[in-house]
N, C-alpha and C positions, 0 to 999 in steps of 0.2 A: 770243636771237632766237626765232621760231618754229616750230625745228627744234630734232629730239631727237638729238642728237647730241653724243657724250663728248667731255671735254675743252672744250664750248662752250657750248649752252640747257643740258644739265646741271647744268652747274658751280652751283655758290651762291654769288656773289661778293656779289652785293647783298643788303642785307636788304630791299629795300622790294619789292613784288609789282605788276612792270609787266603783269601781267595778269590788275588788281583790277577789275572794274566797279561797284563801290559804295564809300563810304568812308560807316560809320557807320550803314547801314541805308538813304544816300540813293544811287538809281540813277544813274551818271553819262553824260550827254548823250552821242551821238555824235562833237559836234563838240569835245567835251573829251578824249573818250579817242583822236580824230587825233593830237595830239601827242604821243604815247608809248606808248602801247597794242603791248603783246608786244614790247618792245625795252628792252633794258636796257643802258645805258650803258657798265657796269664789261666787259660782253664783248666791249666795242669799245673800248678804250683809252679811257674814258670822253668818248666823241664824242658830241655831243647828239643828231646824225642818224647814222642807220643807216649808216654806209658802202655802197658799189656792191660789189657782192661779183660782182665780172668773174671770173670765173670758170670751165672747164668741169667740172669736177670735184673733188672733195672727199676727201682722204685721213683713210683710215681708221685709229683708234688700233691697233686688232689686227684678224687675218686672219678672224675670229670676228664682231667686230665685220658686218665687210663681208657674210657672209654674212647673217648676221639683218637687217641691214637691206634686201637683198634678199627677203630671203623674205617681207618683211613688202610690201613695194612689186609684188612680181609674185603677189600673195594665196597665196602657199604656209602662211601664218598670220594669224590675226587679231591686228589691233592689239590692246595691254592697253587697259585704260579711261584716257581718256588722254592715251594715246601718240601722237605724231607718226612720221610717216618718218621714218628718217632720214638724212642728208643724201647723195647718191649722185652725183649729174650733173644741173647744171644743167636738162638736159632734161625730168626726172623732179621736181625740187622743188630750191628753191634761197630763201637765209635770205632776198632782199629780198622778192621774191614771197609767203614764207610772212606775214609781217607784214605786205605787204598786204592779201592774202588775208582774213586775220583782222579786219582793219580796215572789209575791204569788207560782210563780214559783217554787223558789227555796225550800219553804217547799214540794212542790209537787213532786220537783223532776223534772219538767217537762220543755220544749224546751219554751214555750209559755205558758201564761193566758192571760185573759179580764174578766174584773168585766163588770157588769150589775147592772141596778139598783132595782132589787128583785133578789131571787133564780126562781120564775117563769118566769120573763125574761129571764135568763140564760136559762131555760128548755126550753120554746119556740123557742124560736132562736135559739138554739141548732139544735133543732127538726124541725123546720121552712127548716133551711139550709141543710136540710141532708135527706128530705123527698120529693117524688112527685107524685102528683094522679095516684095512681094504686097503692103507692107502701104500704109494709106492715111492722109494728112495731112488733117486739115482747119485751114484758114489764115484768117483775115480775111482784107480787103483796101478799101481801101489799102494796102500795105505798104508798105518799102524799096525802090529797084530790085535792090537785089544779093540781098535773102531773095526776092523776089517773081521775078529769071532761075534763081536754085537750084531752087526748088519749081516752076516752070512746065517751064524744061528740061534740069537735068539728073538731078533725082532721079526722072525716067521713062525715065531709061536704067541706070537701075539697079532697075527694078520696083516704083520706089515711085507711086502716083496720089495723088489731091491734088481736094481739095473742097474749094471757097470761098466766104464767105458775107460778105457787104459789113457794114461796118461803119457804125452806126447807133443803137445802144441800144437797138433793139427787139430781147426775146429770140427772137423767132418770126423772124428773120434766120440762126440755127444753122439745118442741115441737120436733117431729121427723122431720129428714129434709124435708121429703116427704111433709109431714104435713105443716111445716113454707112455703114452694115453692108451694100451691095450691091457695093462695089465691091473689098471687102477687110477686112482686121481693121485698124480704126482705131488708131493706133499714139501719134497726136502731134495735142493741140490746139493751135494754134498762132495767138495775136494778138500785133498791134502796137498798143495804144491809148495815148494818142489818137495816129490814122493819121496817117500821110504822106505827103502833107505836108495832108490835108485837115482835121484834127484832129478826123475825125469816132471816135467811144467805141463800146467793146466791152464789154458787159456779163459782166466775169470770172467773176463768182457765177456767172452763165448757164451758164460754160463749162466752169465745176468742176463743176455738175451734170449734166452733160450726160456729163463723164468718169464719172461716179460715177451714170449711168444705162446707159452703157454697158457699165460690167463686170457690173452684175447681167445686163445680157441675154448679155452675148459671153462672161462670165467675164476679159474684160482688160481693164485700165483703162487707156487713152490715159495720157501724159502732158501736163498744160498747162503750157505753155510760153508763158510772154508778154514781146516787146523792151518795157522800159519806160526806153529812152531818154531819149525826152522829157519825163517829166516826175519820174521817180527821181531819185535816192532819196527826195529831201523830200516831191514833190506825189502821190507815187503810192507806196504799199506790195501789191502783189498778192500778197504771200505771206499777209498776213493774211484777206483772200479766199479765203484755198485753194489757189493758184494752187502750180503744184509748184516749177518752175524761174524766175529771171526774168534775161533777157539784158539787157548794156549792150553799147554802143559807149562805151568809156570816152573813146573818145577826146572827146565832145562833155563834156558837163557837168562829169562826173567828175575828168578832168584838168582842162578847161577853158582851154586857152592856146594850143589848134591848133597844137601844138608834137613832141604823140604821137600815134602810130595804136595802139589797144590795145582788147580788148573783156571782158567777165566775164559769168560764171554763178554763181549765189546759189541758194543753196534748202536743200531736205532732201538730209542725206548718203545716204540711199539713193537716190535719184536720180542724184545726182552721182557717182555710184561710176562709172556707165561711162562718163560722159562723161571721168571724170578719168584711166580706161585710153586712152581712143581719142585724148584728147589727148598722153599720153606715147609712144603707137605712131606719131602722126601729126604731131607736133613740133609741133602751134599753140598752146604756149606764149608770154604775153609774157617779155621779155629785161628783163635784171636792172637796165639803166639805163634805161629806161622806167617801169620798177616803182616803181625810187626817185622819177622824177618822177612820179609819178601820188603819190606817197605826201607831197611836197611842197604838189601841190595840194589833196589832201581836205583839206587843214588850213582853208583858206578855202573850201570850199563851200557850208557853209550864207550865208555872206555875198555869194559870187558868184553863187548862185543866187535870193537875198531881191532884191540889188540888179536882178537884169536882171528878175526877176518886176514889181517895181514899176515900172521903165522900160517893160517892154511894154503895160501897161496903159494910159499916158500916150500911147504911141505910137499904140495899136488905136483909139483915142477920137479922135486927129486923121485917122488914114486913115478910121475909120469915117465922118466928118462931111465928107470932099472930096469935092467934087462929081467927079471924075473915079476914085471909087474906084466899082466897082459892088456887092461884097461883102466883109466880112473874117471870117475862119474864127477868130475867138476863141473860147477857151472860156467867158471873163468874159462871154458875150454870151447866153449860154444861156438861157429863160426855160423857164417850166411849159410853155410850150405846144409847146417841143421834146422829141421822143420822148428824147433821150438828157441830159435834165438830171435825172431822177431818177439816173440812173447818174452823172454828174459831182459829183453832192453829196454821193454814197455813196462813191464810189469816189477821187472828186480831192481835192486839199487846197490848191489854187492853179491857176490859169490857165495856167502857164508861162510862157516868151519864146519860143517858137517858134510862128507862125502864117501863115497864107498869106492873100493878098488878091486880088481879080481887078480888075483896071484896066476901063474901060471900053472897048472896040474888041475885038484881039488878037493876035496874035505881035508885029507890027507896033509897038502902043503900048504892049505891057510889054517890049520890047528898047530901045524907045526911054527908057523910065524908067528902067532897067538901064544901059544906058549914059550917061546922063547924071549917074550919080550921082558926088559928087565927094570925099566922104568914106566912106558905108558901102562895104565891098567886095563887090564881086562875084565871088563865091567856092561852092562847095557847102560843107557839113558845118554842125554848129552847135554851140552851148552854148559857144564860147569869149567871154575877156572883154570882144573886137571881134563888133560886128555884121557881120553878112554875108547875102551875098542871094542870089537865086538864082532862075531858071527851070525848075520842074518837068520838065515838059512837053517840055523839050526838052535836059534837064542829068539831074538824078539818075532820074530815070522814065524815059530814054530807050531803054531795053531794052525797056518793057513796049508792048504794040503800042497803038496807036493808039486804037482801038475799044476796047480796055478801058480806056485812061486815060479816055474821055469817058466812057464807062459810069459810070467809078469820082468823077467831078465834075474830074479831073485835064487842066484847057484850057487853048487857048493863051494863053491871058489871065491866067493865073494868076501870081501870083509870090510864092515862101516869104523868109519875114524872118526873122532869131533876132538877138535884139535885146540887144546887149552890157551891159557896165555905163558907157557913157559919158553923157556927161549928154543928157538925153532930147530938150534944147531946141536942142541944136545939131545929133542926127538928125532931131529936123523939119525944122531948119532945109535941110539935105540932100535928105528926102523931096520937101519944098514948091519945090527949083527943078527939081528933075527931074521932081515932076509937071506942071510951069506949060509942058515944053516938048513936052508930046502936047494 
């Protein structure tokens, strides 16, 4: 497994090396090395899947053992080149988690992950480990409603303030630096693109510069931090941008089956270093049967996320063309003469299936469309392989006050769609009788 630990990832049972990523000089896909990648059969009584290792803790070969691998886990030493933890208490690291870890990595791109067990855990502890009273966030916005009640109110009861700058693709949208450096020492950049649920883009290059303008004048460098939910891991890579960390709610795309609540962190391991103490002090780890399903579903992700990409397209093109649609927030819609389509052709790799649409009227005739629907659900969350729908405005946004939802384009009119892999002709057929009754 992906733990260093005697008598188990030690041992050499197998000859083949389930943590190859080339054969022959050629680099092997993502969605190839889902199936087996840091798991080796022969140490699980040759089971093809990983077993659920329910578990709380992990006995130690010798009393020697157990010390070193504490010392290595509460940094009384550094790892050898290498070396994993090794195995202690679930709480701290545990084999299914490790192998997805690794897994999750490798779509990311990234040196390091750690799953959690929400995407708001993930955000927290994130932000937990990277923040200290005085110091100051700056955020997008649109956000989530649960990143967007954290940073509005409670991380001002712990001394942290908070600068926000609407999301848009224009870089002249950041704070000036004058500006971000009056209120405190900028600690944490912080986007969500494309937002939510308006899927308006955040120009990340902007935002890595803007860290890496701020340590020559402050001497500290923020971290950027950007949720790449919506459109990760296939349509979006912000680490190749520069970007330090990048958050999931695993529970949408990633898993995909609306079946788990779990979230992750990807990036550089020196980054991740505190997040991955704050998370063993503060238990928001995910759980070892969770892990294994999320490790079930990346197996089919690039196909569940290909498939619902080309179904939303199909979709955004019949609500773009109804007469009772007033707008639809596609990315696929984008032309030169929108400020943020240089940043989508640089920055995106697909459109997505998540986008919102404004009916014509308001509260009134997009509840009315909501309720009339007979097959898509009416649900919050997204990226599983059902569509579901949802009211902003008055569902997942409803923490944020009022006046900044309209500020932010978020109306009663509005309503967000994430668009499954069922066939596209039988959710119009759906859309078309619940439009026909406003």
């Amino acid at each position: 497994m992906g733990g260093h630990v005697k008598g188990y990832s030690e041992m050499t049972i197998s000859k083949k090396d389930y943590r190859r990523k080339s054969i022959d000089g050629k680099t092997l896909k993502p969605e190839t090395l889902m199936m087996g990648y840091g798991y080796d059969p022969m140490l699980s009584e040759g089971s093809l899947k990983p077993p659920i290792f329910m578990t709380s803790t992990f006995v130690f070969e010798t009393a020697e053992d157990g010390k070193d691998f504490f010392a290595l886990a509460y940094g009384k030493r550094s790892a050898y080149e290498g070396e994993k933890p090794g195995l202690i208490y679930s709480r701290i690291n545990n084999p299914n988690l490790e192998v997805l870890e690794d897994r999750l990595a490798i779509w990311e791109g990234a040196e390091k992950a750690l799953t959690f067990s929400s995407g708001m855990a993930a955000i927290s502890t994130s932000l937990w480990s990277h923040l200290r009273p005085g110091d100051v966030i700056i955020h997008s916005a649109p956000i989530y409603g649960g990143s967007e009640y954290l940073i509005r109110n409670i991380l001002p009861e712990f001394g942290v303030s908070s600068i926000e700058f609407e999301a848009g693709g224009e870089t002249h949208t950041l704070p000036s630096i004058e500006n971000a450096t009056k209120k405190g020492r900028v600690s944490v950049i912080f986007a969500e693109t494309p937002a939510n649920p308006t899927n308006a883009l955040i120009d990340l290059k902007a935002c890595v510069a803007m860290a890496n303008e701020l340590e020559k004048v402050t001497g500290h460098r923020p971290v950027v931090i950007v949720d790449n939910t919506f459109l990760g891991p296939l349509w979006q890579k912000p680490l190749e941008l520069g970007v330090d960390l990048v958050i999931y709610s695993l529970t949408k795309y990633i898993a995909g089956h609306s079946d788990v609540v779990a979230g992750a962190v990807c990036g550089n391991a020196d980054k991740l270093a505190p997040v991955h103490g704050f998370r063993t002090i503060l238990g928001t780890m995910c759980d070892p049967h969770t892990g294994w399903l999320i490790m079930r579903s990346m197996e089919t992700l690039k196909l569940r996320m290909t498939a619902s990409n080309q179904n939303a397209a199909i979709i955004a093109d019949y609500l773009n063309a109804h007469e009772k649609i007033e707008k639809v927030y596609y990315l696929g819609y984008l032309t030169e003469k929108d400020a943020s389509y240089s940043v989508y052709k640089e920055q995106c790799r697909a459109p997505g299936s998540t986008f919102a649409f404004d009916v014509k009227g308001g509260e009134a005739e997009a509840f009315k469309v909501l309720n009339s629907l007979q097959f898509i659900k009416l649900a919050v969350s997204l990226g599983g392989t059902e569509s579901l729908i949802e009211h902003p405005f008055a569902m997942t946004h409803a923490d944020v006050p009022d006046d900044v939802k309209m500020r932010q384009g978020i109306t009663p009119s509005m309503i967000r769609i994430s668009i499954g892999i069922e066939d596209p002709e039988d959710l119009i057929a759906d859309l078309k009788q619940a439009l026909s009754k406003i």
